[in-house]
N, C-alpha and C positions, 0 to 999 in steps of 0.2 A: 504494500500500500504506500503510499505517496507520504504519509506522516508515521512509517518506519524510522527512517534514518535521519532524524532533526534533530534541532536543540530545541524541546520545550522549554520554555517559561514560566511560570504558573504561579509568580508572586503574587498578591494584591497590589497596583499599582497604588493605595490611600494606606498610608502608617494607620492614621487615627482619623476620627470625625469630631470634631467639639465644638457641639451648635452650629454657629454659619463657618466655623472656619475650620480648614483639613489641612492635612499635614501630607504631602504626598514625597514617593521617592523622586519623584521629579526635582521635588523644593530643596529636598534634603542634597541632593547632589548639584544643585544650579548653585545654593550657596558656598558646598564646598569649592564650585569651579571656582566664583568669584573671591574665594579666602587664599583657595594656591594663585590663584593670578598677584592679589597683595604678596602675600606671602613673599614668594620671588622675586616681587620687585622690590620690597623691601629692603630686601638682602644684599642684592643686588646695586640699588642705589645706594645704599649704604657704603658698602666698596669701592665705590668711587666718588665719594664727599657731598651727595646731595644731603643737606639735612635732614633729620628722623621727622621735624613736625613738618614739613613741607611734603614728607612721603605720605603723611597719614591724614593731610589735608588733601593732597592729589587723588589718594583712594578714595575719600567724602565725596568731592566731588566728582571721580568716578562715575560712581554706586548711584546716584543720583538721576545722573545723565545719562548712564547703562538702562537703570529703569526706563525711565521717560523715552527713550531712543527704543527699549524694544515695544515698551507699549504702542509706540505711534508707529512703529512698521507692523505689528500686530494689525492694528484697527486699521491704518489704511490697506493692506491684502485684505480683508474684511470688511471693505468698505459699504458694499450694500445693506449687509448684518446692519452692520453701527449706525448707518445712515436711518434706519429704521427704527432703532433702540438707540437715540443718542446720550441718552442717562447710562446706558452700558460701558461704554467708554472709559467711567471713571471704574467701573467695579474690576480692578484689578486683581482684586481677592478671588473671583470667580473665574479666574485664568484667562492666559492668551496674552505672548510674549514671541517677539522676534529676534533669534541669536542675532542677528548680523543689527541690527539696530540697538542691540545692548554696547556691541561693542564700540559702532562707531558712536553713540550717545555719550558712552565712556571716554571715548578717546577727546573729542572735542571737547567735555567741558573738562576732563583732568589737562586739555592743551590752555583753557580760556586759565584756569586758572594759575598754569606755570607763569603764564604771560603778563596775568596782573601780579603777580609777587616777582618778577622778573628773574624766574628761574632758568637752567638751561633744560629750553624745551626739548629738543634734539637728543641730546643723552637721558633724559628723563624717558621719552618714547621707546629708543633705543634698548636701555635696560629692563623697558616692562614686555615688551613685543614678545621675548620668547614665551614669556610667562599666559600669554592668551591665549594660543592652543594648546595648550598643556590645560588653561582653565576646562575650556570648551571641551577637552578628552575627557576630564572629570565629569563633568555637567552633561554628558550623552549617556554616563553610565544610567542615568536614571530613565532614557531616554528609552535603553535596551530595557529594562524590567516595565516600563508604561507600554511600548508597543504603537505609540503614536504615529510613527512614522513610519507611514506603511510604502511599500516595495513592492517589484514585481513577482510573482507565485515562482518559487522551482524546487524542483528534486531533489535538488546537491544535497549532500549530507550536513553542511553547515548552515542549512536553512532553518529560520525561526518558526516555532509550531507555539502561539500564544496559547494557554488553555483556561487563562482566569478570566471568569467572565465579566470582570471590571478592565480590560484591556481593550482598546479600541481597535483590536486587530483580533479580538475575541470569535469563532466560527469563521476565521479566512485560510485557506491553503495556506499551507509552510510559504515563506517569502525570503528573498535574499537580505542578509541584515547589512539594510543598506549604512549604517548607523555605523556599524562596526569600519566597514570598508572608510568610512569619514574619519574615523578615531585612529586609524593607521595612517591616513594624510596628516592629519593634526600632527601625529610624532614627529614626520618628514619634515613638516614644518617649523615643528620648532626645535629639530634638532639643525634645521639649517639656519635659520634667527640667530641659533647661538653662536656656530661657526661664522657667522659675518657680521658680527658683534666687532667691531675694533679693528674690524679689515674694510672698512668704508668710509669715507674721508666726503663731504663731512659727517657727524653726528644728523 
């Protein structure tokens, strides 16, 4: 049969439920993305003389601008939805988030505010960039036990077979875990970030 030779799944993609607000593997791993991205750059900046409160102000405003940036690539790909429910918009708690608009959300207001405390913006960039696919590799793991991101159907033996019926890929043939195939780009990438760390002129 066709769901012989897979990787089932069969977490609950929901930790807990308490009242209007859930805790999902999803959340649990988007925050660690975004705490290994700090993390590294942290460390990072540190080693090469940028201030500690200037790091942990750059993250603030981040984290801010990450949100805000995925929520509005969110709702604009959903734009009919929102346009219709435009009180939904604000319910961010009820999910729906854009990776690629987290990031550049991030990256521009942590650049607005290198710029007003006249940091160096270039090696500030610089030292956090490897640290973003490395987040985003963290932040998919959650991504594999939700099943959200569905793929084309196949046989191969390393196809995903969801079977908890809280996964949005719950009753679909085995599919290619497209997810997986991105978290092995992610490594590529930022194992090559790192090697061209200090080999690029300018910052």
């Amino acid at each position: 049969m066709l769901d012989m030779a897979v990787i089932r799944i069969g977490m609950d993609p929901t930790l807990f439920t308490l009242g209007p607000l859930q805790l999902t593997w999803h959340g649990v791993f988007t925050f660690l993305g975004i705490l290994t991205v700090i993390v590294l750059a942290f460390r990072r900046a540190r080693q090469h003389g940028i201030p500690e409160d200037a790091i942990y102000n750059t993250a603030a405003w981040g984290i801010v601008g990450g949100i805000l940036g995925a929520r509005l690539v969110h709702v604009v790909d959903f734009w009919s939805y929102y346009l219709a429910n435009p009180f939904q918009i604000f319910n961010i708690l009820g999910g729906g988030i854009g990776l690629i608009g987290g990031i550049v959300g991030a990256a521009i207001a942590g650049t607005i505010y290198l710029w007003r405390s006249r940091l160096p913006i270039g090696l500030a960039l610089d030292v956090t960039a490897p640290g973003i696919p490395l987040g985003q590799w963290v932040g998919r793991l959650g991504d594999i036990i939700n099943g959200e991101h569905l793929a084309v159907a196949t046989d191969l033996p390393w196809s995903f077979l969801y079977i908890h019926p809280g996964s949005p890929s719950f009753g679909m043939a085995p599919q290619h875990p497209a997810i997986v195939y991105e978290m092995i780009w992610d490594l590529l990438i930022a194992g090559l970030l790192f090697w061209l760390f200090g080999r690029l002129r300018p910052a």
